[in-house]
VOPAGU-2260 file (C-alpha; in pm, 1 decimal, decimal comma):
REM VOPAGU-2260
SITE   aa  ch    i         X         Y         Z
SITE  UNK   A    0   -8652,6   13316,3    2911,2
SITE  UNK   A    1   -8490,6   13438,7    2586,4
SITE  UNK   A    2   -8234,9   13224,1    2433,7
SITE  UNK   A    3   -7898,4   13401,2    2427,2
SITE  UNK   A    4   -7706,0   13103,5    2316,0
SITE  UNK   A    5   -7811,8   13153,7    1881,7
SITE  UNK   A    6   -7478,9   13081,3    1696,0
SITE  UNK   A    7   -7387,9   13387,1    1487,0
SITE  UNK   A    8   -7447,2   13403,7    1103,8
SITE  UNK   A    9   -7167,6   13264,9     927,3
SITE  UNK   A   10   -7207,5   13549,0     658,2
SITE  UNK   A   11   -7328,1   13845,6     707,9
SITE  UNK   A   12   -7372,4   14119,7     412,8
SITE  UNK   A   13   -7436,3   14472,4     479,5
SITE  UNK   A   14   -7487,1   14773,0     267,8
SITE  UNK   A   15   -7310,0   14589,8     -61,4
SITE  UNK   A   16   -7238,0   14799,7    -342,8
SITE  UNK   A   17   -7050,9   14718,3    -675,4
SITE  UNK   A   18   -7085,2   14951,0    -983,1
SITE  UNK   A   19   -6890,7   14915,1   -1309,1
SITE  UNK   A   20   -6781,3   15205,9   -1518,6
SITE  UNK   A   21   -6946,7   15163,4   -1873,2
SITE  UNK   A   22   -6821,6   15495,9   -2021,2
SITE  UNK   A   23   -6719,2   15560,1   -2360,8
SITE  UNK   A   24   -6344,5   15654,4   -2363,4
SITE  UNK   A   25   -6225,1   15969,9   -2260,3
SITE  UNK   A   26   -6165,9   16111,8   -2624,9
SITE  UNK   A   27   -6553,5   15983,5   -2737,4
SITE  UNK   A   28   -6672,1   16141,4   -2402,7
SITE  UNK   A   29   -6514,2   16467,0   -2466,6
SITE  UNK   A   30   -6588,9   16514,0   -2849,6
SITE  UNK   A   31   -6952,0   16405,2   -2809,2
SITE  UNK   A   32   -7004,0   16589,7   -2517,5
SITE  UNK   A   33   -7092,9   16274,1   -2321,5
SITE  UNK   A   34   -7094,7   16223,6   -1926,0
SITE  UNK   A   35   -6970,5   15944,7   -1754,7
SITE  UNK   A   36   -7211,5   15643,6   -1748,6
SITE  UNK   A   37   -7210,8   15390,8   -1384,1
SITE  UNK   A   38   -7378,0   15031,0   -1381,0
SITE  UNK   A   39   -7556,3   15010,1   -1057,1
SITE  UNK   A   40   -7502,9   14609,9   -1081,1
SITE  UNK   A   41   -7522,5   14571,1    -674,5
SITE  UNK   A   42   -7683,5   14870,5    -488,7
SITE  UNK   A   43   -7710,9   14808,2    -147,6
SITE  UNK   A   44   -7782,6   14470,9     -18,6
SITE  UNK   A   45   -7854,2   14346,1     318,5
SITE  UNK   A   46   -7869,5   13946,5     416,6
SITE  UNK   A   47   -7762,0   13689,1     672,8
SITE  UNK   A   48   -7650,6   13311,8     598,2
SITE  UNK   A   49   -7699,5   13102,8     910,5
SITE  UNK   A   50   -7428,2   12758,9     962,5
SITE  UNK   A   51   -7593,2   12457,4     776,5
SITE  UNK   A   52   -7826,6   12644,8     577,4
SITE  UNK   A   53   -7878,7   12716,1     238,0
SITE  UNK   A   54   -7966,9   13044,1     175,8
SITE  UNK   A   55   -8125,6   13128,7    -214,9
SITE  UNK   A   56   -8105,8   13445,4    -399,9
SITE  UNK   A   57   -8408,9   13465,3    -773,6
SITE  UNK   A   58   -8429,6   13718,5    -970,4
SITE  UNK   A   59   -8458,1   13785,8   -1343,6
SITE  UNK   A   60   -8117,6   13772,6   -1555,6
SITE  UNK   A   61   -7924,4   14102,4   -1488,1
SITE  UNK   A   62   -8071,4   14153,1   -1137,7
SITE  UNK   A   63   -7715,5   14101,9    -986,6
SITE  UNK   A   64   -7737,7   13787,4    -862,1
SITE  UNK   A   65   -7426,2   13640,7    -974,3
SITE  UNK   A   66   -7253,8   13940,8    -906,1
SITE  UNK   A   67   -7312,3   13890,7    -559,6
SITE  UNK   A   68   -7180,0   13566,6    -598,0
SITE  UNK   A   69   -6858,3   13709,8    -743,6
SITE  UNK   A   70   -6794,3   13975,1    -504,8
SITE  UNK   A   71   -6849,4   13694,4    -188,7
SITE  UNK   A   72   -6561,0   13508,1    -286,7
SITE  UNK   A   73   -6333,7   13809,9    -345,9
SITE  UNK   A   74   -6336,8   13802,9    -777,8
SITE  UNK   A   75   -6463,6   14181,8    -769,1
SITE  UNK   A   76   -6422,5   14434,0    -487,3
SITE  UNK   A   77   -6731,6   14552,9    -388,3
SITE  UNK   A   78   -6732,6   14933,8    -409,9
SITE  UNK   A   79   -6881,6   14973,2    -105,3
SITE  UNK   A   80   -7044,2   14767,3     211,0
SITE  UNK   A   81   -6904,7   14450,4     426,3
SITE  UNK   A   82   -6908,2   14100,0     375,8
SITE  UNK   A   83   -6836,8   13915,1     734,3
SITE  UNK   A   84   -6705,3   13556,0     714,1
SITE  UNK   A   85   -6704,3   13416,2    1072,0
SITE  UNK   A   86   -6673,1   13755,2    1237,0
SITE  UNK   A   87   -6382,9   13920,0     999,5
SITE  UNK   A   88   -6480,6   14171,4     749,3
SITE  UNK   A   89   -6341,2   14025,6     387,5
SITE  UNK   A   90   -6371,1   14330,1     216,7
SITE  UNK   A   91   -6107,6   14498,1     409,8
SITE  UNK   A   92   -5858,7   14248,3     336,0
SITE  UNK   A   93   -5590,8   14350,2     115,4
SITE  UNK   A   94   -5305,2   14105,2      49,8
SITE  UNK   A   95   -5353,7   13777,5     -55,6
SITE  UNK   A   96   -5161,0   13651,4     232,9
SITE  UNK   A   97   -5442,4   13756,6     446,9
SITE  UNK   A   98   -5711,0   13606,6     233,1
SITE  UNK   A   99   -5567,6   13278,9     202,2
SITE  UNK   A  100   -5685,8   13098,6     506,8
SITE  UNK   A  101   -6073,8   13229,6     388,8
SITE  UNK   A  102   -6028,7   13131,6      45,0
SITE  UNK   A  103   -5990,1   12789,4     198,7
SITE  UNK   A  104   -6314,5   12751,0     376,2
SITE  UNK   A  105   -6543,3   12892,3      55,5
SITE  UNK   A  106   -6501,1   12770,3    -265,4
SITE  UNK   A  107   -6729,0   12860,0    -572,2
SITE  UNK   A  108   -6960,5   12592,0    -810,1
SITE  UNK   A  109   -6974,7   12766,1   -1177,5
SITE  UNK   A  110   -7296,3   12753,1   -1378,4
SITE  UNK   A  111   -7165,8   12583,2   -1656,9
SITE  UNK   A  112   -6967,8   12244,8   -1635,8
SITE  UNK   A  113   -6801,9   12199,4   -1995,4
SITE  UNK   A  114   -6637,4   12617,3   -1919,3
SITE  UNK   A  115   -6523,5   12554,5   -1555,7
SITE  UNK   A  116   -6323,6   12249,4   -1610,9
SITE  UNK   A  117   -5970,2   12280,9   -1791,4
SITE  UNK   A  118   -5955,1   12104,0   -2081,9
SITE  UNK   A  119   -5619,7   12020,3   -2143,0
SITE  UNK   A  120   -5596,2   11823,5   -1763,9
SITE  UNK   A  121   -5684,2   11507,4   -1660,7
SITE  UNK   A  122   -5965,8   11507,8   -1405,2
SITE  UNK   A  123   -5692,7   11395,9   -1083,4
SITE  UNK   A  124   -5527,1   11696,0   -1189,1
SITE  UNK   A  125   -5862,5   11942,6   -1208,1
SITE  UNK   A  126   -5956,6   11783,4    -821,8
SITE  UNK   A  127   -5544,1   11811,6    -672,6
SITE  UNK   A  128   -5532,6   12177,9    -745,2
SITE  UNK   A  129   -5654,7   12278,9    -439,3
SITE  UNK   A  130   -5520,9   12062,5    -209,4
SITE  UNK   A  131   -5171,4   12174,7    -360,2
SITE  UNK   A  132   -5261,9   12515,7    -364,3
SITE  UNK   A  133   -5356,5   12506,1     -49,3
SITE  UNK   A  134   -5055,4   12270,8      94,2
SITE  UNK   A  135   -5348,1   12041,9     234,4
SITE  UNK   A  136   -5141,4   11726,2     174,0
SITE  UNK   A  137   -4809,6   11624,0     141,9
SITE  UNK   A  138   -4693,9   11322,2     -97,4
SITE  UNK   A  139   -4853,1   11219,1    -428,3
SITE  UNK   A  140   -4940,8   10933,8    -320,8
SITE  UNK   A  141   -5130,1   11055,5     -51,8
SITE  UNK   A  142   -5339,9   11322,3    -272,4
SITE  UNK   A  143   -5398,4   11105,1    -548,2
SITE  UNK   A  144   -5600,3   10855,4    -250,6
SITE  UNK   A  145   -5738,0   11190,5    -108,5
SITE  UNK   A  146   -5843,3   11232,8    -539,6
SITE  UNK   A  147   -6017,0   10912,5    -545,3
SITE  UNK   A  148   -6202,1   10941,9    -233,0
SITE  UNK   A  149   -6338,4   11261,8    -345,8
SITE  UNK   A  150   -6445,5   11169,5    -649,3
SITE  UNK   A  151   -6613,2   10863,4    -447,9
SITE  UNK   A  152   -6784,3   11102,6    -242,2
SITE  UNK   A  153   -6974,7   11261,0    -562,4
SITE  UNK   A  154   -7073,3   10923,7    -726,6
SITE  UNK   A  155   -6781,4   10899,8    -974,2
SITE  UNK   A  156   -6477,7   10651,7    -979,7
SITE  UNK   A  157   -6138,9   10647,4    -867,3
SITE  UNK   A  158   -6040,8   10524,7   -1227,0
SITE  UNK   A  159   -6262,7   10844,4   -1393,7
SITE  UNK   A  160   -5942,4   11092,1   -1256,3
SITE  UNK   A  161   -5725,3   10956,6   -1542,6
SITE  UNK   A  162   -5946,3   11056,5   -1767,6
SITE  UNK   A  163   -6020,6   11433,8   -1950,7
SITE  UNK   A  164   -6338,7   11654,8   -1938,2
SITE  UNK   A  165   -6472,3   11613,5   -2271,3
SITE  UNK   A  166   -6517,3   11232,1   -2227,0
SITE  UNK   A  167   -6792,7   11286,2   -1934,3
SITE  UNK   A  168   -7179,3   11423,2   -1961,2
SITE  UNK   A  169   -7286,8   11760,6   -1835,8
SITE  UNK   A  170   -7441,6   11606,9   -1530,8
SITE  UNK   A  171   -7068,3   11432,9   -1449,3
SITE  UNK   A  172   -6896,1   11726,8   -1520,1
SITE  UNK   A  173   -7029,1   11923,6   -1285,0
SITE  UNK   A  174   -6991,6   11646,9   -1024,5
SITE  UNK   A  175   -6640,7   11665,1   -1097,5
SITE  UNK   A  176   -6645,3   12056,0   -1022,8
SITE  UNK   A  177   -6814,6   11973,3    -713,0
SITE  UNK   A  178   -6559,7   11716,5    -616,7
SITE  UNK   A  179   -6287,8   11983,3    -694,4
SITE  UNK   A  180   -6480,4   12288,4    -451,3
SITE  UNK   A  181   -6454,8   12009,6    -196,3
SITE  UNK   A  182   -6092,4   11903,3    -227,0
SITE  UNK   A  183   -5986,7   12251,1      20,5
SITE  UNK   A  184   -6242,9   12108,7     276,8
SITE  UNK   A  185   -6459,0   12389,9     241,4
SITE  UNK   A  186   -6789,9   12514,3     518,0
SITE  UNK   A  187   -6895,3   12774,7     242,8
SITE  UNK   A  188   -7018,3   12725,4    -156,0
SITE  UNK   A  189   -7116,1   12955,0    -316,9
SITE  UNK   A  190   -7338,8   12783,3    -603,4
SITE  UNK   A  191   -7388,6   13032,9    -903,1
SITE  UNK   A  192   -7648,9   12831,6   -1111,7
SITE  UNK   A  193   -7493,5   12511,4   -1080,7
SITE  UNK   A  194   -7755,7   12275,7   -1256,2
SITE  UNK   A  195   -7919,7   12558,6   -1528,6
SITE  UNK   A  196   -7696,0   12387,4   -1844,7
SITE  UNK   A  197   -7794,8   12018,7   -1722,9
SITE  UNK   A  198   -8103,5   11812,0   -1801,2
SITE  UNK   A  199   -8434,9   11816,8   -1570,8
SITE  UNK   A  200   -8348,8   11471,0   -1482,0
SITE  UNK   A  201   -7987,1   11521,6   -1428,8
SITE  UNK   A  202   -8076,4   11860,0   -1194,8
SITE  UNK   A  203   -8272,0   11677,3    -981,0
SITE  UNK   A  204   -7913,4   11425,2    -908,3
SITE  UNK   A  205   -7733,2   11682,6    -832,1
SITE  UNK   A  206   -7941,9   11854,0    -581,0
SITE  UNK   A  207   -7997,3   11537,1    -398,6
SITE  UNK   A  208   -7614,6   11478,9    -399,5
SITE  UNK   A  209   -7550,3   11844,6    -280,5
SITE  UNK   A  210   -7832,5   11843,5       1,3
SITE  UNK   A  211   -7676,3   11476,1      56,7
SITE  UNK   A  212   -7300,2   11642,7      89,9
SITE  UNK   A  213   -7443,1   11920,0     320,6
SITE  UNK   A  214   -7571,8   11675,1     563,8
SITE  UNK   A  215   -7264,5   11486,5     555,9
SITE  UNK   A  216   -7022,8   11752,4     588,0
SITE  UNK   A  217   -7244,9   12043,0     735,8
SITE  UNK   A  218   -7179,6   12252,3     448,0
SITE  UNK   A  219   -7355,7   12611,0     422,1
SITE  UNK   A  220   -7490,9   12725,9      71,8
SITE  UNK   A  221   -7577,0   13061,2    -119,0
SITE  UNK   A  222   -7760,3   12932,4    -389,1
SITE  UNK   A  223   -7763,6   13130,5    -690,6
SITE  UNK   A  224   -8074,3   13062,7    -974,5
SITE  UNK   A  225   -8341,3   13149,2   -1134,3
SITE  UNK   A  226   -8567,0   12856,6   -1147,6
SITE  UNK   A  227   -8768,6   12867,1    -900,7
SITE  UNK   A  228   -8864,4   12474,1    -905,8
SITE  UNK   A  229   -8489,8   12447,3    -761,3
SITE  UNK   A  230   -8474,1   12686,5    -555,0
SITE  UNK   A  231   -8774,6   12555,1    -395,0
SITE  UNK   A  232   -8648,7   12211,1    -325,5
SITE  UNK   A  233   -8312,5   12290,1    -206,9
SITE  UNK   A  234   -8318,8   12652,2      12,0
SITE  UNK   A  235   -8408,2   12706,6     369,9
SITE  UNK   A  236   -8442,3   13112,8     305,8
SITE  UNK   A  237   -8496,4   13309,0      -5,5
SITE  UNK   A  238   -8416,8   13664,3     -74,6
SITE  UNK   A  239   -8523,4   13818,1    -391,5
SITE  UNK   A  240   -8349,2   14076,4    -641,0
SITE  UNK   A  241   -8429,4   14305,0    -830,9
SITE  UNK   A  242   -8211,0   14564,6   -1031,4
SITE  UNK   A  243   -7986,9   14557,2    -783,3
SITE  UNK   A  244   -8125,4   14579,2    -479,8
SITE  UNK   A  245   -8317,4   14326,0    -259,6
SITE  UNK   A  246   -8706,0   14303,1    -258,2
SITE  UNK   A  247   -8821,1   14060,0     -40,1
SITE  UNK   A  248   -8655,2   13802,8     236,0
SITE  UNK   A  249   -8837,3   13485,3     366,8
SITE  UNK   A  250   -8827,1   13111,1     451,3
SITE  UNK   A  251   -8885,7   12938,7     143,8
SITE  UNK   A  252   -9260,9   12781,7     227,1
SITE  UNK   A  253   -9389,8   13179,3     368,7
SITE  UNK   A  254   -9256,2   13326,0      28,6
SITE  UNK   A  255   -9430,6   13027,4    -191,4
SITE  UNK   A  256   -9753,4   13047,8      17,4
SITE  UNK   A  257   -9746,2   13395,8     116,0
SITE  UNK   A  258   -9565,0   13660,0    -145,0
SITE  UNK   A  259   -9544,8   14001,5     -29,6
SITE  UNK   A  260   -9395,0   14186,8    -237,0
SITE  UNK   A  261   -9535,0   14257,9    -590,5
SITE  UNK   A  262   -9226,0   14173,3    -763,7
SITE  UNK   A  263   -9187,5   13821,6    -579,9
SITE  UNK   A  264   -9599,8   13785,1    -649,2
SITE  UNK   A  265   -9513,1   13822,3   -1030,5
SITE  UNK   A  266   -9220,6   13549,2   -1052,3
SITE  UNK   A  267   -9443,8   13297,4    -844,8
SITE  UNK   A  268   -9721,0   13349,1   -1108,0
SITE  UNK   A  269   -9476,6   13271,4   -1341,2
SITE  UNK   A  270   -9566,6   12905,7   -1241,2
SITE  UNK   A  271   -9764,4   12699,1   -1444,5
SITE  UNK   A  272  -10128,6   12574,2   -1201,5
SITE  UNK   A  273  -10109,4   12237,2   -1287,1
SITE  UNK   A  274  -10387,0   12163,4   -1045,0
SITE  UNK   A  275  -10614,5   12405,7   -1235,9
SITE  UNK   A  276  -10714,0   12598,3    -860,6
SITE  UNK   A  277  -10836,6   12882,1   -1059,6
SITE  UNK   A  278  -10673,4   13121,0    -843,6
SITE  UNK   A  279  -10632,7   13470,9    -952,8
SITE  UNK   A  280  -10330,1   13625,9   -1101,7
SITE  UNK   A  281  -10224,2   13973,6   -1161,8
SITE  UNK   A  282  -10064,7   14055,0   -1481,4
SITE  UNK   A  283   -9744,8   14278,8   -1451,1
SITE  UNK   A  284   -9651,7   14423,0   -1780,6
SITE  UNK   A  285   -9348,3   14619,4   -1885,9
SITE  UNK   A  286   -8968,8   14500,8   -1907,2
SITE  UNK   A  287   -8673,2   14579,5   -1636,6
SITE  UNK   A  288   -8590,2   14909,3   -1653,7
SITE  UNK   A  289   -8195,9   15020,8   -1750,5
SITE  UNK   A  290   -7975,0   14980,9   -1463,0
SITE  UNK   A  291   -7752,6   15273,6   -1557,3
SITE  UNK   A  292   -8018,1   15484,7   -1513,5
SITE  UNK   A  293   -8268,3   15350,0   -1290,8
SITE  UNK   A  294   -8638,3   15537,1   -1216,1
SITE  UNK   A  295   -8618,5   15709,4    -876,8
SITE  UNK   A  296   -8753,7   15562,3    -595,4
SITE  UNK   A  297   -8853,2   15215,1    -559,9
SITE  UNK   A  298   -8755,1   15062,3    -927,4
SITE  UNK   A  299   -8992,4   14822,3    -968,5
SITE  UNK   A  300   -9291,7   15141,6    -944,1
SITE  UNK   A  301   -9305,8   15127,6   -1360,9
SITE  UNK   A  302   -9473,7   14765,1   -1357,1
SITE  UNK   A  303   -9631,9   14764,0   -1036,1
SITE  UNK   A  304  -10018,0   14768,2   -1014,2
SITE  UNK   A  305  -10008,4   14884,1    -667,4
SITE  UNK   A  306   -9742,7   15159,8    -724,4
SITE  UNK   A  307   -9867,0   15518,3    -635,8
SITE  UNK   A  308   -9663,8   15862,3    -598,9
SITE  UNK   A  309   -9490,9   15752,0    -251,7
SITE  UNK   A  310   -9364,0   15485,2    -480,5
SITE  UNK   A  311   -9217,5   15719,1    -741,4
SITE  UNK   A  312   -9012,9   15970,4    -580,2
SITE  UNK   A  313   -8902,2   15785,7    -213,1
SITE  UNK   A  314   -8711,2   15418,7    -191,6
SITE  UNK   A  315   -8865,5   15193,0      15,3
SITE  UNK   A  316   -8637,5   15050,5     280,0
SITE  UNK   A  317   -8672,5   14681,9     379,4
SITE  UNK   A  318   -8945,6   14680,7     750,5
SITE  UNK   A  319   -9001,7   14359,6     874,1
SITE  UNK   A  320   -9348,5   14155,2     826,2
SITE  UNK   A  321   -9376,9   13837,5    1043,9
SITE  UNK   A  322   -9158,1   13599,0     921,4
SITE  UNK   A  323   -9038,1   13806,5     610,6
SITE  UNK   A  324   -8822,5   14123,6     551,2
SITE  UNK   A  325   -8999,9   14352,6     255,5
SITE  UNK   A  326   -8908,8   14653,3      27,0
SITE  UNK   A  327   -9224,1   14789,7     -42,8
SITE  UNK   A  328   -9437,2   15098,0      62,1
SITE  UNK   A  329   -9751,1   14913,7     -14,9
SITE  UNK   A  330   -9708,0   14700,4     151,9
SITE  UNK   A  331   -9621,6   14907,9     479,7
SITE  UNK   A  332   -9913,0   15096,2     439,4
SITE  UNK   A  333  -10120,1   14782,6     392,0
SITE  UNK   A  334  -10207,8   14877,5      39,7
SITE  UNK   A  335  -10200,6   14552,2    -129,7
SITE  UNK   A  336  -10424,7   14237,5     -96,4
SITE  UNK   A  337  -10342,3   13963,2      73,9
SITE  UNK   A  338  -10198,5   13654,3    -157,4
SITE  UNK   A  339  -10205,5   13329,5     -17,4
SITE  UNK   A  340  -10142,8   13062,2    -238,5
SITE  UNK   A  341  -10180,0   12647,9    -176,2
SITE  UNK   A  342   -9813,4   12495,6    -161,5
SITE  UNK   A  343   -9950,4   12226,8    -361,8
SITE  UNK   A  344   -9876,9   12499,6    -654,7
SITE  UNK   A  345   -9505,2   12555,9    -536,3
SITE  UNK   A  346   -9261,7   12412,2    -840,9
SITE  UNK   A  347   -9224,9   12084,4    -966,7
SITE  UNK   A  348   -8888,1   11974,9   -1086,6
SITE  UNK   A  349   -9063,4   11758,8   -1323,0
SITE  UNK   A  350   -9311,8   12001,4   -1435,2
């Protein structure tokens, strides 16, 4: 018998949309005879974050990753779609009123530490500003123990809140910023490249401590990077992006073993073979196109080997295959060769 009992997605994403107006002004438009110009950033994204898990999204820089990020925790409105926290639709929230009590449960880890911490306050101060924001706590005394037992929690000490930013490391820093997203009791983070300004060493002790705090407090991640040695490590499912739009969904060991899609082939051969296999690659050449003015149908068709006219004129819609979702005609019509790949390949974070 079918089990009717699965605990719905915490997040669910559908049909997301965000374009920017890049236009000359009005006057330059007019005398040069110019039309308006539209930044596809985010064009139509579809994806699913189950409780507990952490859910990855790779791509190349400008893909739209972190605008996804951005638009999940309401600092753009998405021009179009729906983004369901725990069954209520986000996007059609207006006042902040009505926000509030979802603000609370996601909070946001910035890429880089030594920008996302105010400079001018003391550490106690940084970590307290969301438990008074949020009226978590009442009494100083009480949130300055609630302060030290946070900053406890992500290997720091009590004493460090009477200090300022600039007299910790990177790798501290952004312990501090995690300390801080944790302070409104969160069950959401969204993580926009939280370790890519930090050390190879110092990476690797933050992603233990994060996988650590998810365990502990049965946190749920979107994982934001490009390095796919961390997202390896740390996600349970992987989607990836490409101008815009998503190419390929999977659990993280079936898209390391098993790429589909061309695109996702071409980032995994990215890897160095340290074990010399030998194995094959397939060189894609060419650069990522302009998003504000995309080539029809599937984008990725100018650097694709596989690409034929289907490819060129029609968009490929993601179909499901096994375990994976993918965006690509050939491989609905079974056009490209299989790649299988040994996981003893898959990212090193001290590679």
């Amino acid at each position: 018998m079918a089990d009717t009992t699965q605990e719905a997605p915490l997040l669910k994403i559908a049909g997301l949309k965000r374009y920017f107006d890049v236009s000359p002004p009005l006057l330059n438009r007019i005398l040069e005879r110019q039309p308006r110009l539209t930044l596809r950033a985010v064009d139509g994204v579809d994806f699913t974050i189950n409780r507990g898990e952490t859910f990855s999204i790779v791509g190349e820089s400008g893909c739209g990753k972190s605008t996804v990020a951005r638009l999940i925790v309401g600092l753009y409105r998405p021009t179009a779609g729906s983004i369901v926290f725990d069954g209520v639709d986000m996007s059609g929230l207006q006042s902040r009123k009505a926000m509030a009590p979802l603000r609370r449960r996601q909070q946001m880890i910035f890429q880089d530490p030594y920008a996302s911490l105010n400079p001018r306050w003391r550490v106690r101060d940084i970590i307290a500003e969301p438990i008074r924001a949020f009226d978590l706590i009442q009494g100083s005394d009480k949130v300055a123990a609630r302060v030290g037992e946070l900053l406890r929690q992500v290997g720091l000490s009590p004493v460090d809140g009477e200090k300022y930013p600039h007299e910790f490391s990177g790798g501290q820093r952004q312990r501090i910023s995690i300390a801080r997203a944790l302070a409104s009791q969160p069950e959401f983070l969204v993580c926009d490249e939280p370790t890519s300004a930090l050390d190879v060493s110092v990476q690797a002790q933050i992603l233990n401590l994060m996988k650590d705090l998810q365990r502990q407090l049965r946190l749920t991640y979107l994982f934001i990077s490009h390095n796919l040695a961390v997202v390896y490590h740390i996600s349970d499912h992987v989607a990836v992006m490409y101008l815009g739009r998503i190419a390929e969904v999977a659990p993280t060991r079936s898209l390391f073993s098993r790429p589909r899609h061309p695109y996702t082939r071409m980032l995994l051969d990215t890897i160095p073979d340290l074990d010399m296999t030998g194995r094959q690659r397939t060189p894609v050449a060419g650069e990522v196109p302009n998003p504000i003015n995309p080539p029809p149908g599937c984008s990725f068709h100018p650097r694709c080997p596989f690409a034929n006219h289907r490819c060129k004129r029609e968009q490929p819609q993601p179909k499901q295959v096994d375990d994976a979702l993918v965006a690509c005609h050939g491989v609905e019509e079974g056009r490209l060769p299989p790649d299988t790949r040994p996981l003893t390949v898959a990212p090193s974070l001290t590679a």
